[in-house]
N, CA, C and O atoms as a Tripos MOL2 file, in Angstrom:
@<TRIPOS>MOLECULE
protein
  252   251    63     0     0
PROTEIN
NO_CHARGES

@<TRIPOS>ATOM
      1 N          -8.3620  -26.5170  -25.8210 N.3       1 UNK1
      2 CA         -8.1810  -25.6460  -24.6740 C.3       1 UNK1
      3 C          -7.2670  -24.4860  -25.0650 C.2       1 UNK1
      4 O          -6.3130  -24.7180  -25.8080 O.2       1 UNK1
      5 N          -7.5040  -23.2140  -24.5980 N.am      2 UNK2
      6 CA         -6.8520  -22.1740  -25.1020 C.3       2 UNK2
      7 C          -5.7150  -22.0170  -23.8220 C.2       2 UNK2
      8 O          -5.7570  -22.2870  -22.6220 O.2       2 UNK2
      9 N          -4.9010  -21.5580  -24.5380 N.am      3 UNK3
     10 CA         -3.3990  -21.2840  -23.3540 C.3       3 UNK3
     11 C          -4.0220  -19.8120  -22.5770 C.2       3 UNK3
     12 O          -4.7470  -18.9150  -23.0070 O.2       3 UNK3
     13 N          -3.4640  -20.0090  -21.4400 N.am      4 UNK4
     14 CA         -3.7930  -19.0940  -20.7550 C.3       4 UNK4
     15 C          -2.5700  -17.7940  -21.0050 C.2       4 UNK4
     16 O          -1.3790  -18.0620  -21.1610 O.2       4 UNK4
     17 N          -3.0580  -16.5310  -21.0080 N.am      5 UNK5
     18 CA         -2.4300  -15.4160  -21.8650 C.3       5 UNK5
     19 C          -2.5320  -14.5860  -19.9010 C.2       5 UNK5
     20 O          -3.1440  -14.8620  -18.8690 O.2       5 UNK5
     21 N          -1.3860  -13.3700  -20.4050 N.am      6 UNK6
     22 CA         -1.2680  -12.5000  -19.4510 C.3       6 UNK6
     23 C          -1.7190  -11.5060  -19.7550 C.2       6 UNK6
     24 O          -1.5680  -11.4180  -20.9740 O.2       6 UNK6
     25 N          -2.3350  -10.4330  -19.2850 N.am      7 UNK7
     26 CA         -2.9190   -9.5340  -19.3730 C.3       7 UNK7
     27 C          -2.8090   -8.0680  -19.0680 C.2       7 UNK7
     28 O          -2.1150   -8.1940  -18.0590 O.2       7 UNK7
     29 N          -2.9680   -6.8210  -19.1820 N.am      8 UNK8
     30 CA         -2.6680   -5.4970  -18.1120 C.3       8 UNK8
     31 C          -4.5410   -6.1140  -17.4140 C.2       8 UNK8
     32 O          -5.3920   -6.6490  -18.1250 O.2       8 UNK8
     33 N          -4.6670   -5.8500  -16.1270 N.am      9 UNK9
     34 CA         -5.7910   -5.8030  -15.4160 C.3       9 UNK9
     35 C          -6.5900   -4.4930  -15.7380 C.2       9 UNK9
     36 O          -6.0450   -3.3930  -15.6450 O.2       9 UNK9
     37 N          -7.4890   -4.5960  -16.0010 N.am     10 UNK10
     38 CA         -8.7120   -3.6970  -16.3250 C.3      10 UNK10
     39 C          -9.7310   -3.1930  -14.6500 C.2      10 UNK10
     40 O         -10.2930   -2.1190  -14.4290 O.2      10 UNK10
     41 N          -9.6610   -4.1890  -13.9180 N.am     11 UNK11
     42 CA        -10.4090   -4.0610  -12.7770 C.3      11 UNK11
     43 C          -9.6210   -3.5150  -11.4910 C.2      11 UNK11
     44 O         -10.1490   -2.7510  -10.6830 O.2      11 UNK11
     45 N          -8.0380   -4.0760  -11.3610 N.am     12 UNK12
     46 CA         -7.4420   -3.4990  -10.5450 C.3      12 UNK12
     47 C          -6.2110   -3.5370  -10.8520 C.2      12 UNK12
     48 O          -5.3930   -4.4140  -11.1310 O.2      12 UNK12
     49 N          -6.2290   -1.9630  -10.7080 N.am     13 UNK13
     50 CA         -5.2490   -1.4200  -11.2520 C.3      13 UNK13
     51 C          -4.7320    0.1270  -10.6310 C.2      13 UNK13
     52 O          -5.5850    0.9920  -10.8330 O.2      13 UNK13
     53 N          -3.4580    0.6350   -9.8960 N.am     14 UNK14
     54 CA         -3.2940    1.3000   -9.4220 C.3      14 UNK14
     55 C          -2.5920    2.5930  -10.6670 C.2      14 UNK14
     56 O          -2.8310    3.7760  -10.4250 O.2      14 UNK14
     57 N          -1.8630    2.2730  -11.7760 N.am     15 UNK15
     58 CA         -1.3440    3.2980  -12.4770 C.3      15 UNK15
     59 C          -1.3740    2.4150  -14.1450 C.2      15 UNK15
     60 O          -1.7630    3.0910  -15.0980 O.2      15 UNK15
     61 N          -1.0180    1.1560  -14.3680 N.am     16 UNK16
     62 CA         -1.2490    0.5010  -15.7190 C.3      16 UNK16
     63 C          -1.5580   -0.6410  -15.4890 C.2      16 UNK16
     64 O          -1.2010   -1.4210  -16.3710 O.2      16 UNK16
     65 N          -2.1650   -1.1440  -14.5250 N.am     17 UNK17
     66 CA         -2.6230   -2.7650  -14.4300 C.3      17 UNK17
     67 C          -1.5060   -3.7490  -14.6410 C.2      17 UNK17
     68 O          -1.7910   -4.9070  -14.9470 O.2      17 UNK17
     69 N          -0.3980   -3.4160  -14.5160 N.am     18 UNK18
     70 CA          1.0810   -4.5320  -14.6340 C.3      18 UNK18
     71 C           0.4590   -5.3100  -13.5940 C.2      18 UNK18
     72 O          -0.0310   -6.4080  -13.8560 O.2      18 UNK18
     73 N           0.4400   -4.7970  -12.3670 N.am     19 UNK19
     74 CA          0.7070   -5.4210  -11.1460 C.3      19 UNK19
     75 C          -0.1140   -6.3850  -10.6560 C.2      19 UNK19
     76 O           0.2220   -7.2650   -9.8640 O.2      19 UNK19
     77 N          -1.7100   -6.1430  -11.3550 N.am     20 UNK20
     78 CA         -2.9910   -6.5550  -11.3630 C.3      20 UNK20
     79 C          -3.1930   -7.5970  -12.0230 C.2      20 UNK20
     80 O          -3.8590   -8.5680  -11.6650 O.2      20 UNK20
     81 N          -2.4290   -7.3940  -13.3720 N.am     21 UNK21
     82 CA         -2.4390   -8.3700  -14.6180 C.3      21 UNK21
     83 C          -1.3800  -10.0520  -14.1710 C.2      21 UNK21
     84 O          -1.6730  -11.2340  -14.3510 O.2      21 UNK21
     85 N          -0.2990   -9.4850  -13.6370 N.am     22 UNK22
     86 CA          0.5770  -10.4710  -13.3450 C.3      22 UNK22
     87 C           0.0200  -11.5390  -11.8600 C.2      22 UNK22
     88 O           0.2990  -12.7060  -11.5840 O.2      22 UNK22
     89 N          -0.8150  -10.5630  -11.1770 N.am     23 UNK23
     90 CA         -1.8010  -11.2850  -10.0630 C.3      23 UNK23
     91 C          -2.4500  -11.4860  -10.4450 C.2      23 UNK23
     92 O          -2.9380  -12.1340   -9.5200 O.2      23 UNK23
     93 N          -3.4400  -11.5950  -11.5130 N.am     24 UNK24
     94 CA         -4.5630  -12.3720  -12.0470 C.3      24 UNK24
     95 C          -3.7090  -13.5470  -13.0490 C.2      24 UNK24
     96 O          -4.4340  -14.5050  -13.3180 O.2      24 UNK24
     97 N          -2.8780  -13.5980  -13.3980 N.am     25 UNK25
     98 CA         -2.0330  -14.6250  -13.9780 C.3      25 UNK25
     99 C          -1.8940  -15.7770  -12.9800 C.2      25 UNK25
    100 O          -2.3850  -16.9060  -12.9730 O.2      25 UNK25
    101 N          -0.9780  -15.0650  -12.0430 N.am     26 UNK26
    102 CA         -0.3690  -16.0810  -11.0800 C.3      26 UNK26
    103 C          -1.2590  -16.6460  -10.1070 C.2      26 UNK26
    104 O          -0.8470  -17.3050   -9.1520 O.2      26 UNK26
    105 N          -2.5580  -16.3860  -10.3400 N.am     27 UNK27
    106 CA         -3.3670  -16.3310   -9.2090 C.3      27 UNK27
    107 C          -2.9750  -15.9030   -7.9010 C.2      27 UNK27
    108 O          -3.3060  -16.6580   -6.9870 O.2      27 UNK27
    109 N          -2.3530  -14.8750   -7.6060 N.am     28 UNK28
    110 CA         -2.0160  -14.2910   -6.3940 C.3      28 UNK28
    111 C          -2.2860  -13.1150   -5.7850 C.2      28 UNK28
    112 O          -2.0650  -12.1970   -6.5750 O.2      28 UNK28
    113 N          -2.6490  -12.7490   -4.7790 N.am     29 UNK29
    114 CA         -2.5500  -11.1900   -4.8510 C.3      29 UNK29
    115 C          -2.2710   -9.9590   -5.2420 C.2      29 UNK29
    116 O          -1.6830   -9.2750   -4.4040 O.2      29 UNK29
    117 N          -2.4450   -9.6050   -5.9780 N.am     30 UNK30
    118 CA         -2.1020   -8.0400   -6.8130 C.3      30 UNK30
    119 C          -1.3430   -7.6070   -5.5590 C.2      30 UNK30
    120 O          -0.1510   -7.3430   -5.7180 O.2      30 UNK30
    121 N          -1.8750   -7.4960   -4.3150 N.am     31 UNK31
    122 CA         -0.9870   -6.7670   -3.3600 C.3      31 UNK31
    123 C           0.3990   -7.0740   -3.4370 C.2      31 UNK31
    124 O           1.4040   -6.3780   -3.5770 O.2      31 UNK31
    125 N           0.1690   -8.4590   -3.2930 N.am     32 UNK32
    126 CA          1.8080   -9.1440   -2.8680 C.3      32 UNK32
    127 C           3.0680   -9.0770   -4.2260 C.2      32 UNK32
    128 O           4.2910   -9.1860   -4.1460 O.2      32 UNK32
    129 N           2.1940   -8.8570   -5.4110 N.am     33 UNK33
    130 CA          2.9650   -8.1660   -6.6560 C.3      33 UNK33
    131 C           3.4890   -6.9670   -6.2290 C.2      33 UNK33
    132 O           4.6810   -6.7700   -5.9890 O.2      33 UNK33
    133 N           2.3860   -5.9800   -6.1120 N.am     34 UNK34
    134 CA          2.8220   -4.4490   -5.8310 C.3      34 UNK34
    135 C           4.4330   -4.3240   -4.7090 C.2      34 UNK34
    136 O           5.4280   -3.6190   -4.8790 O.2      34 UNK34
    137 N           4.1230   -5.2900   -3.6310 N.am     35 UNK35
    138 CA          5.1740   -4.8360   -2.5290 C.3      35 UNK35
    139 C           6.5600   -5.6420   -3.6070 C.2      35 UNK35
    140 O           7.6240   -5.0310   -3.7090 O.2      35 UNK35
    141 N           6.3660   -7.0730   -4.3690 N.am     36 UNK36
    142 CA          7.8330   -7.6450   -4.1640 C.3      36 UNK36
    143 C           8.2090   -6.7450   -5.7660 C.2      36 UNK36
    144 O           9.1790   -7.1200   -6.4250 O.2      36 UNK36
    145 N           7.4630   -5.7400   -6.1850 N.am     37 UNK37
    146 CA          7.8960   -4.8730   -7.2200 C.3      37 UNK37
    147 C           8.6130   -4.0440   -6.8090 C.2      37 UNK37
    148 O           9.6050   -3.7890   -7.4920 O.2      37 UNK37
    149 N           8.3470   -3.1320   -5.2530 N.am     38 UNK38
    150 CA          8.9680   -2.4150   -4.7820 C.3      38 UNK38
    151 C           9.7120   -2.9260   -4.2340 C.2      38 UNK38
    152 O          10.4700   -2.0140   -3.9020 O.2      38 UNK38
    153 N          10.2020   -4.0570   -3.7480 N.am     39 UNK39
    154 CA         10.8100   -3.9590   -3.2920 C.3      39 UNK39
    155 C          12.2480   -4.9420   -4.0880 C.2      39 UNK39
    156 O          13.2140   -5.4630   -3.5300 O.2      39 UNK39
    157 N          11.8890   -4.9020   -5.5170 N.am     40 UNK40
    158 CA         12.5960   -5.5230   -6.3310 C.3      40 UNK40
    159 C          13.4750   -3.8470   -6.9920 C.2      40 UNK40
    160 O          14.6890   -3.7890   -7.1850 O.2      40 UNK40
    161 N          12.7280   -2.9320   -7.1770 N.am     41 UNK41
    162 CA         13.0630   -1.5240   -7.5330 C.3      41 UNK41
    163 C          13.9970   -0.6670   -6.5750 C.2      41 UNK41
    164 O          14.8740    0.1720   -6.7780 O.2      41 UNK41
    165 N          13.3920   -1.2800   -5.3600 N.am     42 UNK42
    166 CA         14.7890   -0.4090   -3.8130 C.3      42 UNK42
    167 C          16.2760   -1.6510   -4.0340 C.2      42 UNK42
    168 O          17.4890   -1.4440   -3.9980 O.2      42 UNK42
    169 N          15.5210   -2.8530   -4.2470 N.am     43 UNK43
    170 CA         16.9060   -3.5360   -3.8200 C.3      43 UNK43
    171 C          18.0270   -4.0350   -5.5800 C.2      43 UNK43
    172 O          18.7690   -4.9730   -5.8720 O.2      43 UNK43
    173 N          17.6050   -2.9480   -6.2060 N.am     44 UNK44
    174 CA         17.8480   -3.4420   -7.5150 C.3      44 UNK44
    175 C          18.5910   -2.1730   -8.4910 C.2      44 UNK44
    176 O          18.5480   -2.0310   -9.7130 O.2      44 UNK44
    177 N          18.9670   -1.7100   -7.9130 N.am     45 UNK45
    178 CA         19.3620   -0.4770   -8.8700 C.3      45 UNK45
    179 C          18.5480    0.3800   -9.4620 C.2      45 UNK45
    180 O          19.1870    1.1930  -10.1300 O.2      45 UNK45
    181 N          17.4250    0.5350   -9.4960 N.am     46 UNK46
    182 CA         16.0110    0.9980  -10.0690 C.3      46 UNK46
    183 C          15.4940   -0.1760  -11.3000 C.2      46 UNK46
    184 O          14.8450    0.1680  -12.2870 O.2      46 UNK46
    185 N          15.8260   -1.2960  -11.0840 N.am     47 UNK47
    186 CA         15.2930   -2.3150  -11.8070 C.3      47 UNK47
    187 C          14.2230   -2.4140  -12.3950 C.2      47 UNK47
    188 O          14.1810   -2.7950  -13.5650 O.2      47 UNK47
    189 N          12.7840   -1.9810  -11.4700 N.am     48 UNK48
    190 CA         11.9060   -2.1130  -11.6980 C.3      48 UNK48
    191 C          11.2520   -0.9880  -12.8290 C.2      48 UNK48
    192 O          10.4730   -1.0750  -13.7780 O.2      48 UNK48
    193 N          12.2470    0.4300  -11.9810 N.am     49 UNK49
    194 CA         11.7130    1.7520  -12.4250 C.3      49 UNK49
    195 C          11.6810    1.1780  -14.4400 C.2      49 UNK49
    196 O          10.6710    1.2040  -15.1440 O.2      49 UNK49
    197 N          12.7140    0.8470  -14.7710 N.am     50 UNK50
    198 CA         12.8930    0.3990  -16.5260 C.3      50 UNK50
    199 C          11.7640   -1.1400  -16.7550 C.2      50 UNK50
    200 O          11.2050   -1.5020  -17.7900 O.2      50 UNK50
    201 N          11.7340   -1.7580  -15.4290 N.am     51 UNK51
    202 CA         11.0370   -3.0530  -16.0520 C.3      51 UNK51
    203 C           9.5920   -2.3170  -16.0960 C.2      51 UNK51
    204 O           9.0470   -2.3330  -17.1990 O.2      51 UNK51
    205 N           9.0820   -1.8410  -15.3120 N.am     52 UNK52
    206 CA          7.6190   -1.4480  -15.6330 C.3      52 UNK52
    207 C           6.9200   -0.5580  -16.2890 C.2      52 UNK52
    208 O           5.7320   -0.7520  -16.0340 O.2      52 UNK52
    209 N           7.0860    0.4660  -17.1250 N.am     53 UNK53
    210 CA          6.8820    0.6900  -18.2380 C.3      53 UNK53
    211 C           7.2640   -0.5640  -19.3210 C.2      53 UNK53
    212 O           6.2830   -1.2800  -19.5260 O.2      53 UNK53
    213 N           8.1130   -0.8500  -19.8320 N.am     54 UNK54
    214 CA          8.5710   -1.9190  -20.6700 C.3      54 UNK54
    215 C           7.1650   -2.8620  -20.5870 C.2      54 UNK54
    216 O           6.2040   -2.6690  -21.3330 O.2      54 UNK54
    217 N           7.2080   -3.7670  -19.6950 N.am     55 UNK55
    218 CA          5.6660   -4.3980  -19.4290 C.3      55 UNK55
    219 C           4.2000   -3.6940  -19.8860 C.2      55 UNK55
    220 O           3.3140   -4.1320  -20.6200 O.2      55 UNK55
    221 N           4.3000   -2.5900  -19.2450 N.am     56 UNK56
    222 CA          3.0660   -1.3020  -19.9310 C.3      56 UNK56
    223 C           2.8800   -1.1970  -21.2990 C.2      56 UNK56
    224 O           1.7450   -1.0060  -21.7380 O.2      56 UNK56
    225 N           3.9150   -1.3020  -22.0910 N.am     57 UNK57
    226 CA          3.4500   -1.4920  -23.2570 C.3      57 UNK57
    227 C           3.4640   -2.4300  -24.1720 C.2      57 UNK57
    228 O           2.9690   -2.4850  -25.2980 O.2      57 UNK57
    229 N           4.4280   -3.5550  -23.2170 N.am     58 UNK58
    230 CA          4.4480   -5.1550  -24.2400 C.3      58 UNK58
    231 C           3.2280   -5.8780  -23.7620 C.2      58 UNK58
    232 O           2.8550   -6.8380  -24.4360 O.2      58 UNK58
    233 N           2.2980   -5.4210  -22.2750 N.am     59 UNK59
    234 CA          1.1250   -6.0520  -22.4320 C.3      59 UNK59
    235 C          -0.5680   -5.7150  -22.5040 C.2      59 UNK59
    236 O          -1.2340   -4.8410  -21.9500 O.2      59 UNK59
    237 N          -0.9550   -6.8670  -23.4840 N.am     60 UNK60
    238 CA         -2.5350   -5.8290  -23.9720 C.3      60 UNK60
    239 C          -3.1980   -5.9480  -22.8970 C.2      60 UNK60
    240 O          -2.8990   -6.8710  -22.1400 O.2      60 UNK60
    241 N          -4.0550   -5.2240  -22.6230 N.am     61 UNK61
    242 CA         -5.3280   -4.7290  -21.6260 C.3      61 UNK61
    243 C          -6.2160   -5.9370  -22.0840 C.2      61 UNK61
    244 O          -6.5660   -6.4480  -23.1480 O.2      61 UNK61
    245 N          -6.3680   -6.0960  -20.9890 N.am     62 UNK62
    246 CA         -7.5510   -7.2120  -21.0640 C.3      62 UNK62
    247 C          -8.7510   -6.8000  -21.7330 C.2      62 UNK62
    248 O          -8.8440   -5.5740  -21.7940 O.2      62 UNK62
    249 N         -10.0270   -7.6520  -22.4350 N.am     63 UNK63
    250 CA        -10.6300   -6.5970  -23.4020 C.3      63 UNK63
    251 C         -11.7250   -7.3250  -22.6270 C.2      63 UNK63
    252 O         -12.9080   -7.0400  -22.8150 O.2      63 UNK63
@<TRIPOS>BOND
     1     1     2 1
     2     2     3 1
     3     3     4 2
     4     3     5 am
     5     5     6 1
     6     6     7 1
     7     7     8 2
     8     7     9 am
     9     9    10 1
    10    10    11 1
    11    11    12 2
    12    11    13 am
    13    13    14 1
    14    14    15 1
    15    15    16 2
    16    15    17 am
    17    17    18 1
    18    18    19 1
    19    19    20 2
    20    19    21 am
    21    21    22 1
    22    22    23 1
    23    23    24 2
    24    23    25 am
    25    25    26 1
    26    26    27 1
    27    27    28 2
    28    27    29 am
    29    29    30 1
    30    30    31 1
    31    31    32 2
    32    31    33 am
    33    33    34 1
    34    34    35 1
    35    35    36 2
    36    35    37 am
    37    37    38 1
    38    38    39 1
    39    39    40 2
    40    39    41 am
    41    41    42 1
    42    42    43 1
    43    43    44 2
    44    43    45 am
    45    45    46 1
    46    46    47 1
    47    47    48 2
    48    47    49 am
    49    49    50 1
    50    50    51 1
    51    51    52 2
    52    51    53 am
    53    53    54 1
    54    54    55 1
    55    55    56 2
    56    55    57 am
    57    57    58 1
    58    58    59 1
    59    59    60 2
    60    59    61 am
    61    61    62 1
    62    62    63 1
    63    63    64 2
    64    63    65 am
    65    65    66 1
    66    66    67 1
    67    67    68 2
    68    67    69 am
    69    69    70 1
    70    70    71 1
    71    71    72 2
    72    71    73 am
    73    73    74 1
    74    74    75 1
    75    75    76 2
    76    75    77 am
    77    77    78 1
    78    78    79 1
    79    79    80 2
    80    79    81 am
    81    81    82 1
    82    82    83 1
    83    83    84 2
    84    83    85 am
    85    85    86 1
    86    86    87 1
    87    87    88 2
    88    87    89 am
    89    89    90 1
    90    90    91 1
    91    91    92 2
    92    91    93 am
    93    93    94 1
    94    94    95 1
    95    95    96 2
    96    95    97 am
    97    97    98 1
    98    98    99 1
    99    99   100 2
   100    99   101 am
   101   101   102 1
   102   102   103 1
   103   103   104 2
   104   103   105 am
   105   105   106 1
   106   106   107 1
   107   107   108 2
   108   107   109 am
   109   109   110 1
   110   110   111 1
   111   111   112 2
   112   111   113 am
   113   113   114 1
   114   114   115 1
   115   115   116 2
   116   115   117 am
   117   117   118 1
   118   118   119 1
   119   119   120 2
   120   119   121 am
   121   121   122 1
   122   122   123 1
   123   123   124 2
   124   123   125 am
   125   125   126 1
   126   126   127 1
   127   127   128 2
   128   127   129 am
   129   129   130 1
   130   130   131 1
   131   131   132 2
   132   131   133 am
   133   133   134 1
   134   134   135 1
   135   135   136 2
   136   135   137 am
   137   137   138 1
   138   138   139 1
   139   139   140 2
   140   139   141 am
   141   141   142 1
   142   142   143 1
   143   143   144 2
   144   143   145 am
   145   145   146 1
   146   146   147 1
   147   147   148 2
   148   147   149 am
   149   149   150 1
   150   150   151 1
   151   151   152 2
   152   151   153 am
   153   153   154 1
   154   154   155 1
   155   155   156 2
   156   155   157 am
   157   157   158 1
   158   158   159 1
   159   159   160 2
   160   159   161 am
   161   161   162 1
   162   162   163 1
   163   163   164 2
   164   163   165 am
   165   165   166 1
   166   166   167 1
   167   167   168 2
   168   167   169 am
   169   169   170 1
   170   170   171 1
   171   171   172 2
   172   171   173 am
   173   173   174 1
   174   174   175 1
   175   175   176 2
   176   175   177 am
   177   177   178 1
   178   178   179 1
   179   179   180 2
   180   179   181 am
   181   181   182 1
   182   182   183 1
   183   183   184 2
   184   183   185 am
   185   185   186 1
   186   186   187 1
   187   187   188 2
   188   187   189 am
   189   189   190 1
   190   190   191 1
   191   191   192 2
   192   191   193 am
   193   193   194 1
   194   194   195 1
   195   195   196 2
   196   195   197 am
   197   197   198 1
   198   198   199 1
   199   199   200 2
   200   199   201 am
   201   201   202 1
   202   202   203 1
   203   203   204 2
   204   203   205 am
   205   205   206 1
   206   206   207 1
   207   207   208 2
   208   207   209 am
   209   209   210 1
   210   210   211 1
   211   211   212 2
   212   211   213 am
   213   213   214 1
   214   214   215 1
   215   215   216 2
   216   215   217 am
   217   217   218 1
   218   218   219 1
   219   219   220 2
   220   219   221 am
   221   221   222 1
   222   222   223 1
   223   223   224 2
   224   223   225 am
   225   225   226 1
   226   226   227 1
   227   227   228 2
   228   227   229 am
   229   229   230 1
   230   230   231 1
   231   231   232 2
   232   231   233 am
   233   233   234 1
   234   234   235 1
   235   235   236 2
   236   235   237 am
   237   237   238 1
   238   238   239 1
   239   239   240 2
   240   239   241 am
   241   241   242 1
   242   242   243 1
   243   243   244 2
   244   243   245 am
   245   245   246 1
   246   246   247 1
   247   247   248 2
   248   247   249 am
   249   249   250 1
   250   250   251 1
   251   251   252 2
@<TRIPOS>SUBSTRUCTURE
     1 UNK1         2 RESIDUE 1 A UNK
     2 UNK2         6 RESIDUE 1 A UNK
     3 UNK3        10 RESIDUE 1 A UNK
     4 UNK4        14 RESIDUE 1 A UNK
     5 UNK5        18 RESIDUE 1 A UNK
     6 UNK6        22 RESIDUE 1 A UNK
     7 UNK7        26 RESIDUE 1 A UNK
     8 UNK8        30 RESIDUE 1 A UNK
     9 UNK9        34 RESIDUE 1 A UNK
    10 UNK10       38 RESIDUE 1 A UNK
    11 UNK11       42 RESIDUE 1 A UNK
    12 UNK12       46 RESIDUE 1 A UNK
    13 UNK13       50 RESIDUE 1 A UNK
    14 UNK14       54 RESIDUE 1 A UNK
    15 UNK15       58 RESIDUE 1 A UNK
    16 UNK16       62 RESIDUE 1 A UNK
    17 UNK17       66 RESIDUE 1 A UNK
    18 UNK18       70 RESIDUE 1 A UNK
    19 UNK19       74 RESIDUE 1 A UNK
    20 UNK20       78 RESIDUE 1 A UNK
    21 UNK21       82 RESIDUE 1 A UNK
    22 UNK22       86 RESIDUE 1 A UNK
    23 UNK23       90 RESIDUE 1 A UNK
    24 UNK24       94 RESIDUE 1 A UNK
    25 UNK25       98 RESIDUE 1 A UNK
    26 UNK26      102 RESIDUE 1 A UNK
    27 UNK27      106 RESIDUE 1 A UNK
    28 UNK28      110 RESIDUE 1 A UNK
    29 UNK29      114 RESIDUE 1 A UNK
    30 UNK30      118 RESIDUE 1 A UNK
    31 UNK31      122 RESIDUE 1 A UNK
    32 UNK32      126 RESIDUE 1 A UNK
    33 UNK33      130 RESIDUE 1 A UNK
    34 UNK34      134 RESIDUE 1 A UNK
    35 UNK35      138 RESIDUE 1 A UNK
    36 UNK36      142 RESIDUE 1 A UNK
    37 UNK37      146 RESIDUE 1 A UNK
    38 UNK38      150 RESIDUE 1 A UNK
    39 UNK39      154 RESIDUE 1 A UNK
    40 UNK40      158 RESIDUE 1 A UNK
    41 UNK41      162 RESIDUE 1 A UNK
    42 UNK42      166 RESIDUE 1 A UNK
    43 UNK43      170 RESIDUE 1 A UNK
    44 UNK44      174 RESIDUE 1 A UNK
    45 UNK45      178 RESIDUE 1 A UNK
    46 UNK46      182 RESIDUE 1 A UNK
    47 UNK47      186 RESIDUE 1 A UNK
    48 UNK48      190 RESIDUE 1 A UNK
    49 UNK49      194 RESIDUE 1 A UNK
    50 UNK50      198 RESIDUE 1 A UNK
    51 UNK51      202 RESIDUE 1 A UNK
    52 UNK52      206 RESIDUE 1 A UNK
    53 UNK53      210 RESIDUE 1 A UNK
    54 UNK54      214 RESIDUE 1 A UNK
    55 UNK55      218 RESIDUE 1 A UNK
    56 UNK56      222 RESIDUE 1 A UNK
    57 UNK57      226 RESIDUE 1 A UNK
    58 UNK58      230 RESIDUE 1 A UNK
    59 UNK59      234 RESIDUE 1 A UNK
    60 UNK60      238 RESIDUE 1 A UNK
    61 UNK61      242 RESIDUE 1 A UNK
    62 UNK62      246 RESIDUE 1 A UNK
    63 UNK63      250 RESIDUE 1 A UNK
Protein backbone atom coordinates (compact mmCIF):
# COMPACT_ATOMS: atom_id res chain seq x y z
CA UNK A 1 0.00 0.00 0.00
CA UNK A 2 1.41 3.35 -0.91
CA UNK A 3 1.36 6.19 1.85
CA UNK A 4 -0.84 8.70 1.10
CA UNK A 5 1.22 12.00 -0.09
CA UNK A 6 -0.08 15.74 -0.05
CA UNK A 7 -0.42 17.51 -2.93
CA UNK A 8 -0.90 21.40 -4.53
CA UNK A 9 -4.65 20.65 -6.11
CA UNK A 10 -4.73 20.81 -9.81
CA UNK A 11 -8.67 20.92 -9.98
CA UNK A 12 -9.40 23.43 -7.29
CA UNK A 13 -7.58 25.91 -6.85
CA UNK A 14 -8.06 29.65 -6.23
CA UNK A 15 -4.23 31.18 -6.60
CA UNK A 16 -1.65 27.82 -5.93
CA UNK A 17 -3.82 24.91 -4.92
CA UNK A 18 -2.37 25.01 -1.08
CA UNK A 19 -5.79 25.25 0.07
CA UNK A 20 -7.26 22.59 -2.34
CA UNK A 21 -4.35 20.26 -1.84
CA UNK A 22 -4.56 20.26 2.05
CA UNK A 23 -8.60 19.60 1.50
CA UNK A 24 -8.09 16.82 -0.68
CA UNK A 25 -5.62 15.43 2.01
CA UNK A 26 -7.76 15.90 4.92
CA UNK A 27 -10.71 14.98 3.19
CA UNK A 28 -12.42 18.20 3.96
CA UNK A 29 -13.60 21.06 2.31
CA UNK A 30 -11.21 23.24 0.44
CA UNK A 31 -13.70 25.93 1.61
CA UNK A 32 -13.33 25.35 5.25
CA UNK A 33 -9.30 25.43 4.59
CA UNK A 34 -9.59 28.74 2.72
CA UNK A 35 -11.67 30.54 5.73
CA UNK A 36 -9.49 28.84 8.89
CA UNK A 37 -6.33 30.18 6.61
CA UNK A 38 -7.75 33.51 6.83
CA UNK A 39 -8.55 33.52 9.54
CA UNK A 40 -5.30 32.02 10.96
CA UNK A 41 -3.47 35.16 8.86
CA UNK A 42 -5.97 38.08 10.68
CA UNK A 43 -5.53 36.41 14.03
CA UNK A 44 -1.80 35.69 13.70
CA UNK A 45 0.45 38.39 12.95
CA UNK A 46 0.37 37.74 9.15
CA UNK A 47 1.19 34.09 9.86
CA UNK A 48 -0.27 32.79 7.08
CA UNK A 49 0.84 35.69 4.66
CA UNK A 50 4.84 33.74 5.18
CA UNK A 51 3.18 30.20 5.68
CA UNK A 52 1.62 30.16 2.21
CA UNK A 53 3.97 30.76 -0.25
CA UNK A 54 6.49 28.53 1.81
CA UNK A 55 3.85 25.59 1.16
CA UNK A 56 3.66 26.85 -2.70
CA UNK A 57 6.80 25.77 -3.23
CA UNK A 58 7.59 22.84 -0.75
CA UNK A 59 4.47 21.21 -2.41
CA UNK A 60 4.40 19.26 -5.88
CA UNK A 61 1.30 19.71 -8.04
CA UNK A 62 -0.46 16.84 -8.33
CA UNK A 63 0.48 15.22 -11.77
Amino acid sequence: MEPKRMYRSTKDRMIGGVCGGIGEYLEVDPTAIRVAYALLTLFTAFCGVILYPILWIIMPEKR
